[in-house]
FISEKOL-787944 format. One line per field, with one value per residue: x, y, z of N, C-alpha, C, CB in turn; residue number from 1; chain; residue in one letter. Coordinates in steps of 0.05 Angstrom, whole numbers, plus 5000, padded with zeros to 4 digits. Glycine has a CB too. Layout:
N
n.u = c(X/...)
n.v = c(Y/...)
n.w = c(Z/...)
ca.u = c(X/...)
ca.v = c(Y/...)
ca.w = c(Z/...)
c.u = c(X/...)
c.v = c(Y/...)
c.w = c(Z/...)
cb.u = c(X/...)
cb.v = c(Y/...)
cb.w = c(Z/...)
seq = c(NUM/...)
mol = c(A/...)
type = c(A/...)
END
This chain:
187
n.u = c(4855/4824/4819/4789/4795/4774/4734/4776/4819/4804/4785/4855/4865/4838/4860/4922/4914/4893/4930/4978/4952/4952/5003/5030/5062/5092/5048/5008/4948/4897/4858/4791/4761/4785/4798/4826/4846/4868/4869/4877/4897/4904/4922/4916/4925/4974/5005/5016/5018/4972/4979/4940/4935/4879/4865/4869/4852/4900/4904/4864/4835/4880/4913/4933/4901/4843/4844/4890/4908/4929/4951/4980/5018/5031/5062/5085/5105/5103/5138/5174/5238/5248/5280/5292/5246/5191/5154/5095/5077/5013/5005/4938/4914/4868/4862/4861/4844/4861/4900/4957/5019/5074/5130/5127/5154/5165/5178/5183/5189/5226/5228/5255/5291/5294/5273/5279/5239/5237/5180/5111/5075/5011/4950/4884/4830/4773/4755/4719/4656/4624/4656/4719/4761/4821/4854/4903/4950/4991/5046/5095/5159/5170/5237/5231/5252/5271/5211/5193/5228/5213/5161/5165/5175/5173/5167/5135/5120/5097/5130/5100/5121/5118/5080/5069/5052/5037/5029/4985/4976/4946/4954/5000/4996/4973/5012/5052/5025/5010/5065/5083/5053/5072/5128/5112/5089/5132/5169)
n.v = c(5368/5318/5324/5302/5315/5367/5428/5457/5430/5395/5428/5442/5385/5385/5414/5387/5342/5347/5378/5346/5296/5323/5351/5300/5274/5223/5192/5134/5135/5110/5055/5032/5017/5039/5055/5099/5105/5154/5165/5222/5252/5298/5301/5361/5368/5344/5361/5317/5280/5230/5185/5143/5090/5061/4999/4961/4901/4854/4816/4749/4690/4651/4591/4575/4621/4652/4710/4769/4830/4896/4950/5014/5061/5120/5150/5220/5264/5335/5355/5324/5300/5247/5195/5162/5161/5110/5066/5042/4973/4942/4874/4835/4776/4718/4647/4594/4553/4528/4525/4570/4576/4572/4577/4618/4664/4721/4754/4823/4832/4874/4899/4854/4846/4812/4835/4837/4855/4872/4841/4840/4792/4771/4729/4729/4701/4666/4706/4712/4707/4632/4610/4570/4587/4632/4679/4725/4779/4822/4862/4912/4942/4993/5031/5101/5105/5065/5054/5089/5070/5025/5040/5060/5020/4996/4936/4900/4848/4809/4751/4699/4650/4596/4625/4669/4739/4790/4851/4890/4946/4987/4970/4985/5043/5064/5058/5086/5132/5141/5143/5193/5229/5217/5235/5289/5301/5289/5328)
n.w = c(5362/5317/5249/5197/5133/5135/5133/5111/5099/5055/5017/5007/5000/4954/4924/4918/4902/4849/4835/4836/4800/4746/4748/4729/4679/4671/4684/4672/4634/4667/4670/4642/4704/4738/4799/4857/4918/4962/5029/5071/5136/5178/5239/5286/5340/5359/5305/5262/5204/5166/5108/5076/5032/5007/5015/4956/4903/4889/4869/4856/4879/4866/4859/4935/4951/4962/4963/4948/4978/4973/5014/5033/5075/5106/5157/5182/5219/5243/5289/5304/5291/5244/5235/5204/5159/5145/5100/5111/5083/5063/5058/5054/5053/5047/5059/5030/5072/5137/5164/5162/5126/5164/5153/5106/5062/5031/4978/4951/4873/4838/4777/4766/4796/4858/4922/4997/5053/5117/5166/5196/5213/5226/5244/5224/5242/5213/5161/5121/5136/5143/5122/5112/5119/5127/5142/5135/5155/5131/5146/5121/5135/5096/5071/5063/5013/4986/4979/4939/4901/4890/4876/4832/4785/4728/4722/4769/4827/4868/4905/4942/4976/4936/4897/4853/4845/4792/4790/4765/4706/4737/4802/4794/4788/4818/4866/4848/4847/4900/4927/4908/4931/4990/4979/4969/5023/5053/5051)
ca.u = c(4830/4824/4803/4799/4780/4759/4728/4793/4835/4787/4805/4873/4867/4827/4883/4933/4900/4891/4966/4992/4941/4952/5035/5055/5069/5100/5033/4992/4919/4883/4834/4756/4746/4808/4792/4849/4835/4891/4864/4897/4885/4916/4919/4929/4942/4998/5012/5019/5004/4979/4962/4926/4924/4856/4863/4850/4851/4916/4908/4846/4827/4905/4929/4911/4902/4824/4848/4913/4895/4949/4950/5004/5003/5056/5071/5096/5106/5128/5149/5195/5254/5250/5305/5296/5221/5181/5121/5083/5065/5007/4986/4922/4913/4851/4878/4828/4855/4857/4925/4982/5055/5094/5161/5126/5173/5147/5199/5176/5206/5227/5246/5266/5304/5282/5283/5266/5232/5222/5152/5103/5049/4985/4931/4860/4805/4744/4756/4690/4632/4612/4677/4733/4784/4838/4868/4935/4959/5028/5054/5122/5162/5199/5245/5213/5278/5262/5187/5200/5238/5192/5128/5171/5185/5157/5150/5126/5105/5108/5123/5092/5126/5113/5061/5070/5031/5049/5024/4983/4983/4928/4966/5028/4995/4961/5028/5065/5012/5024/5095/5083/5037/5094/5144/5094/5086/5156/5186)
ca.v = c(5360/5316/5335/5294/5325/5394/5438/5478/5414/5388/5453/5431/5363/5372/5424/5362/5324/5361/5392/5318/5287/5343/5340/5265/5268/5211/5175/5118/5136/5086/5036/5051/5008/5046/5065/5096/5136/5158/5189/5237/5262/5311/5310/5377/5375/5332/5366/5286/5274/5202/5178/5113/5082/5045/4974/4946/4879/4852/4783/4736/4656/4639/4570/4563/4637/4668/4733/4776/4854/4907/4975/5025/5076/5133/5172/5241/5281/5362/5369/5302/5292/5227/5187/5136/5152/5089/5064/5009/4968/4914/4851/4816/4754/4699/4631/4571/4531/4525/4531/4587/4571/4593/4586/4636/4680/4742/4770/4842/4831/4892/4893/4828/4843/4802/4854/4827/4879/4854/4845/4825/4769/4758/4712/4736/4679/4671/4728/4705/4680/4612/4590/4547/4596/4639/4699/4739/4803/4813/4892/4907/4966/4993/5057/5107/5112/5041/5043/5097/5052/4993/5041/5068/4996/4983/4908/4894/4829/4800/4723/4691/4613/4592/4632/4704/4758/4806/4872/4906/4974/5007/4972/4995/5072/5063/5057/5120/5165/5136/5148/5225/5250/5215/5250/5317/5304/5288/5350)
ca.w = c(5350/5302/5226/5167/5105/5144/5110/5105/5089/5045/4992/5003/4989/4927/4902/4916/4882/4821/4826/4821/4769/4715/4738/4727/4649/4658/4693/4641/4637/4677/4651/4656/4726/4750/4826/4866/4934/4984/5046/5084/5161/5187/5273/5292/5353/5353/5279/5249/5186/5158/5090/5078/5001/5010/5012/4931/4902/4869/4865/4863/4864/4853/4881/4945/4958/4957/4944/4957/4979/4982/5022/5046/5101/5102/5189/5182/5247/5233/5304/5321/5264/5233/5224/5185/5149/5135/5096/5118/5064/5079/5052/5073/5045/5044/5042/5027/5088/5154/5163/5144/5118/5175/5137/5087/5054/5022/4970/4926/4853/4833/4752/4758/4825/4886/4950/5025/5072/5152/5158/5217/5217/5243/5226/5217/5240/5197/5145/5108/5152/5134/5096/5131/5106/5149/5137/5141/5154/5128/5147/5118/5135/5076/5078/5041/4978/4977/4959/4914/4875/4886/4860/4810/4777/4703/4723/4800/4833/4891/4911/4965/4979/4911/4882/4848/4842/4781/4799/4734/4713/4760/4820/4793/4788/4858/4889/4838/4870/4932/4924/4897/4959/5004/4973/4984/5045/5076/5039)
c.u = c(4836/4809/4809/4778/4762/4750/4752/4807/4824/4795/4830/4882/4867/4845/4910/4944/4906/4923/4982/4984/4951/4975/5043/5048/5071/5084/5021/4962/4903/4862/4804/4753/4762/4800/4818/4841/4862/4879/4882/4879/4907/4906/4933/4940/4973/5022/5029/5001/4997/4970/4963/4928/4906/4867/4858/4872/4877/4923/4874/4837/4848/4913/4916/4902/4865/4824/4873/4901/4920/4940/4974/4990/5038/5045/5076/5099/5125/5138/5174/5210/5254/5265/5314/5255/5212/5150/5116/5070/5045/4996/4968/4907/4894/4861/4855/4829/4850/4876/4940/5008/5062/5122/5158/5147/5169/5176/5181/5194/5196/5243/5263/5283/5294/5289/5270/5262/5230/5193/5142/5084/5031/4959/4905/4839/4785/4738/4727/4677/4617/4629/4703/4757/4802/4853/4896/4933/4988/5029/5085/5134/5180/5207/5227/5229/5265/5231/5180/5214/5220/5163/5136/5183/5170/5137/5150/5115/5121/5102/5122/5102/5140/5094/5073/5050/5046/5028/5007/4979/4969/4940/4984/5024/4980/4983/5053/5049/5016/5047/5098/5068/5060/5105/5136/5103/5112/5178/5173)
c.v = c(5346/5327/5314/5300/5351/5409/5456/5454/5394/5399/5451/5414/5368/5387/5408/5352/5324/5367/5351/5295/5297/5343/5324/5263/5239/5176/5162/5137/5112/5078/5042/5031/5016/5062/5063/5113/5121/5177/5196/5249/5276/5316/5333/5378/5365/5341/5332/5288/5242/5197/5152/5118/5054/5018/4964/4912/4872/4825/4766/4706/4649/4620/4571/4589/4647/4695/4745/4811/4870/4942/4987/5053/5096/5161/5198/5258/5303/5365/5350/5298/5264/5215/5174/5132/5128/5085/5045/4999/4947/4899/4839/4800/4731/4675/4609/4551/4537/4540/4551/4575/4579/4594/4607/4656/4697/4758/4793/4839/4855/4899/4885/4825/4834/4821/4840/4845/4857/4852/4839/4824/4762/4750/4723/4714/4686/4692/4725/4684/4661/4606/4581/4555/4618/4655/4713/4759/4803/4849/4897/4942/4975/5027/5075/5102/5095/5039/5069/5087/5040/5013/5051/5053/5001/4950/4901/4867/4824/4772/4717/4660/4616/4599/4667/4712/4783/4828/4881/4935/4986/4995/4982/5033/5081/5074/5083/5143/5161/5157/5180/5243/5240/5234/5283/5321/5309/5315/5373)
c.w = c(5323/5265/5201/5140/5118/5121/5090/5090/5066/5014/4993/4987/4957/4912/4901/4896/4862/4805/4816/4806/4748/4724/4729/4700/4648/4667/4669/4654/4647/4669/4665/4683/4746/4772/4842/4893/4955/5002/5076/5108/5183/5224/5276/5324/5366/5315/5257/5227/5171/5129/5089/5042/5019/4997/4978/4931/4884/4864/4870/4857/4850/4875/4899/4969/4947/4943/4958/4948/4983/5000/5027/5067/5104/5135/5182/5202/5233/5255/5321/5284/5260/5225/5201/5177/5141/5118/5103/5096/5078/5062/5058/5043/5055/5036/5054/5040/5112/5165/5147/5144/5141/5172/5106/5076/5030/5001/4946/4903/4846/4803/4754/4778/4847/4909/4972/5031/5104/5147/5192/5206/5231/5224/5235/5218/5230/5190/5127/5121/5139/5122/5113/5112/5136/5131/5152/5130/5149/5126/5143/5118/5113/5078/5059/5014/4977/4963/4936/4891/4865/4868/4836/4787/4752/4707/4750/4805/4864/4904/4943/4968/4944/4886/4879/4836/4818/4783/4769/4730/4727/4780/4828/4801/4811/4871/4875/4851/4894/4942/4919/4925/4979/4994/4986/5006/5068/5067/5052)
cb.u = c(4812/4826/4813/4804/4756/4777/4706/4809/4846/4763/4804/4875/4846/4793/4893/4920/4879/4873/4993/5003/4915/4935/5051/5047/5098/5129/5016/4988/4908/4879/4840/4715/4740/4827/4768/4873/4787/4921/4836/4913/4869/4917/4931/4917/4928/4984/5036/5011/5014/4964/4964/4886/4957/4829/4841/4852/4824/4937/4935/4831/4801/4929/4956/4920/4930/4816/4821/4943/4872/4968/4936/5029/4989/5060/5104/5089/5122/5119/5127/5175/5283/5242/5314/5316/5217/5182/5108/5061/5084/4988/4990/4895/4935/4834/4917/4820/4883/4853/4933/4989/5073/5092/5177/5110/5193/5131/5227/5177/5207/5234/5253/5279/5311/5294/5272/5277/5196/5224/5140/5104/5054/4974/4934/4863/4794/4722/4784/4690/4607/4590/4692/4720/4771/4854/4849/4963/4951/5045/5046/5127/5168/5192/5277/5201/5319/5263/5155/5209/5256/5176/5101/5183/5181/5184/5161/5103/5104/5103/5145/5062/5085/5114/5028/5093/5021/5058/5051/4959/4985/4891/4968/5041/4984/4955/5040/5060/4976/5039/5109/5059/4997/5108/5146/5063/5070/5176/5186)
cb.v = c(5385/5302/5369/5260/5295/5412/5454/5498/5403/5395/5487/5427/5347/5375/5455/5348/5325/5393/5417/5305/5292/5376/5336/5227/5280/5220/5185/5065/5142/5086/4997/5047/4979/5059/5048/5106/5143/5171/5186/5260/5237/5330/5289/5396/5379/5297/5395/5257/5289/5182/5189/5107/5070/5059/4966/4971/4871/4866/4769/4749/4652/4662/4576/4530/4647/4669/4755/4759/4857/4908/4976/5037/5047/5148/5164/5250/5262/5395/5383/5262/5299/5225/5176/5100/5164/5076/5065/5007/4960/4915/4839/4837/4748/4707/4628/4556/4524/4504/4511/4616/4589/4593/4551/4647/4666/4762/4748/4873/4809/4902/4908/4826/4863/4773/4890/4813/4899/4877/4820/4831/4751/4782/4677/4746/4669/4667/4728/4696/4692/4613/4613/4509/4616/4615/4715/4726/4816/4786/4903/4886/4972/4982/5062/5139/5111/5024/5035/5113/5032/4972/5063/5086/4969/4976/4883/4915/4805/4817/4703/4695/4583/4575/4623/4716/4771/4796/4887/4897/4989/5004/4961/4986/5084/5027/5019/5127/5174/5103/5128/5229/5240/5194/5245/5315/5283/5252/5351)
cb.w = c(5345/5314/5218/5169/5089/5159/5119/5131/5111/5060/4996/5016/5000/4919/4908/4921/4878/4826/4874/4837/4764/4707/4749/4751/4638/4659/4711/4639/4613/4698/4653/4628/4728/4734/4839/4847/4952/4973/5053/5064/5175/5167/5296/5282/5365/5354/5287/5269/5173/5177/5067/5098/4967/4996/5032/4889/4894/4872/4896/4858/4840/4844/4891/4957/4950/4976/4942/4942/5002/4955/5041/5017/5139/5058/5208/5166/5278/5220/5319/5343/5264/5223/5239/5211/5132/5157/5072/5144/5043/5103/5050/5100/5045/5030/5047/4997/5085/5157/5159/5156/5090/5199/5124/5093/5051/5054/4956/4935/4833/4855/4739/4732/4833/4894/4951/5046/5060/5189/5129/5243/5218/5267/5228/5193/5263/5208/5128/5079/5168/5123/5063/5134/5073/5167/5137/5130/5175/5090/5176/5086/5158/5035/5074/5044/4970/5001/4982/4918/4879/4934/4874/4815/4794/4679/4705/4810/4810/4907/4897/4965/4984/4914/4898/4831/4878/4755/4812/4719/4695/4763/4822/4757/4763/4877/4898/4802/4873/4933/4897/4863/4974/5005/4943/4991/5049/5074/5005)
seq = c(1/2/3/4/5/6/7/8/9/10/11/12/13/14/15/16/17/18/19/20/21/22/23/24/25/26/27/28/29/30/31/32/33/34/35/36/37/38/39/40/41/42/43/44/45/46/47/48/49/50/51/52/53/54/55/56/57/58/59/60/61/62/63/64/65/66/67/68/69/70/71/72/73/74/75/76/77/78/79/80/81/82/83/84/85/86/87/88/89/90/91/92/93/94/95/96/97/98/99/100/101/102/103/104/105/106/107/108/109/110/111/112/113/114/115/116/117/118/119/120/121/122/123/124/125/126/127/128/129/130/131/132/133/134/135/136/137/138/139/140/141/142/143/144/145/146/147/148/149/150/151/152/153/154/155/156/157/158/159/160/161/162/163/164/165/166/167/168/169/170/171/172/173/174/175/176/177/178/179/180/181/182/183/184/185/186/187)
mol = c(A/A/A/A/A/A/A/A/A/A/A/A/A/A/A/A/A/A/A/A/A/A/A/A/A/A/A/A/A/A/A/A/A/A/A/A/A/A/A/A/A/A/A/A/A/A/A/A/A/A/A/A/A/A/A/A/A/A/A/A/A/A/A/A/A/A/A/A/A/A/A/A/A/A/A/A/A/A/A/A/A/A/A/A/A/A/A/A/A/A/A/A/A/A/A/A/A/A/A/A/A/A/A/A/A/A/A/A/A/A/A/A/A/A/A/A/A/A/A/A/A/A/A/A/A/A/A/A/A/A/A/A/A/A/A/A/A/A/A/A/A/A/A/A/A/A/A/A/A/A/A/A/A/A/A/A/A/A/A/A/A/A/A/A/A/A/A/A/A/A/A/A/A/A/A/A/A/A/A/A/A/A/A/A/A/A/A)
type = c(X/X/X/X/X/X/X/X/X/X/X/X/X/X/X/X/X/X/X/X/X/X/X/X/X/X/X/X/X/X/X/X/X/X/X/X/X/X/X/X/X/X/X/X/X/X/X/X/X/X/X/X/X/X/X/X/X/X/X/X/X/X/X/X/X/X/X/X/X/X/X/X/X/X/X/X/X/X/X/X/X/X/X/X/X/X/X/X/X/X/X/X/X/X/X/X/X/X/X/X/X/X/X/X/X/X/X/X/X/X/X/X/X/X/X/X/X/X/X/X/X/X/X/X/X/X/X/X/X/X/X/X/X/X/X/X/X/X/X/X/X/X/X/X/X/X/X/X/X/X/X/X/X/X/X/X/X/X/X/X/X/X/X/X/X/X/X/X/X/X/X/X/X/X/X/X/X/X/X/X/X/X/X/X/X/X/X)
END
């Protein structure tokens, strides 16, 4: 059966929550429009656990990009060992054309370090009805160590071709809580 946010897991959550707001000393205080939600759904009968960081905005009206959206999405199974944990990171991207790059090349700068992840691509027809624009999904799998690094960066961005995206601090503390309920969770 599924449950998300039961009533039982619900009082869970919200002690979570709370336990890793009031821990992370070494989190910034986020700015007053600062909206962050990670939801979690626990399938019991498969005992899988998933969390989602809700889609936000980390790019908008740059070049010849509408807007650039990030999410992540973190598997956990307690009853199959995992070999090689992953997060899925995703990009979805609004681009003011017709056409996508398909020699795109997606690198995360990571304090000042360029990292590649694999990724997979698919394009998104008529992402806003009535505009003669075309969208992309870009899903990248990164280990988890890896995006514990990557959310635990000071300075984050990420170039697309020729256009970068510098990450600011509420994206940056989106993807530290991210990174802290993973951790939770796979321990």
């Amino acid at each position: 059966m599924n449950t998300f946010f039961g009533v039982g897991c619900f009082g869970l959550w919200l002690c979570l929550c709370f336990a890793q707001l009031s821990s992370g000393a070494d989190l910034q205080t986020p700015s007053a429009n600062y909206q962050q939600t990670i939801q979690i759904n626990h399938n019991l009968d498969k005992d899988v656990i998933t969390a989602r960081l809700v889609p936000f905005r980390i790019a908008g009206d740059i070049d010849h990009y509408h807007r650039v959206d990030l999410s992540a999405a973190f598997i956990h199974s307690y009853k199959t060992k995992q070999t090689q944990p992953q997060v899925e990171v995703e990009l979805f991207t609004i681009v003011k054309a017709r056409k996508l790059n398909t020699d795109l090349y997606v690198v995360f700068v990571v304090d000042g370090k360029e990292v590649h992840f694999g990724s997979n691509r698919s394009a998104v027809l008529n992402p806003v009805p009535g505009r003669l624009w075309t969208g992309e999904r870009m899903v990248f799998s990164v280990p988890v160590e890896d995006f514990q690094q990557l959310a635990a960066a000071e300075k984050l961005a990420i170039r697309m071709g020729g256009v970068r995206f510098d990450l600011n601090d509420d994206a940056r503390l989106s993807l530290k809580l991210f990174a802290e309920k993973v951790k939770q969770i796979a321990h």
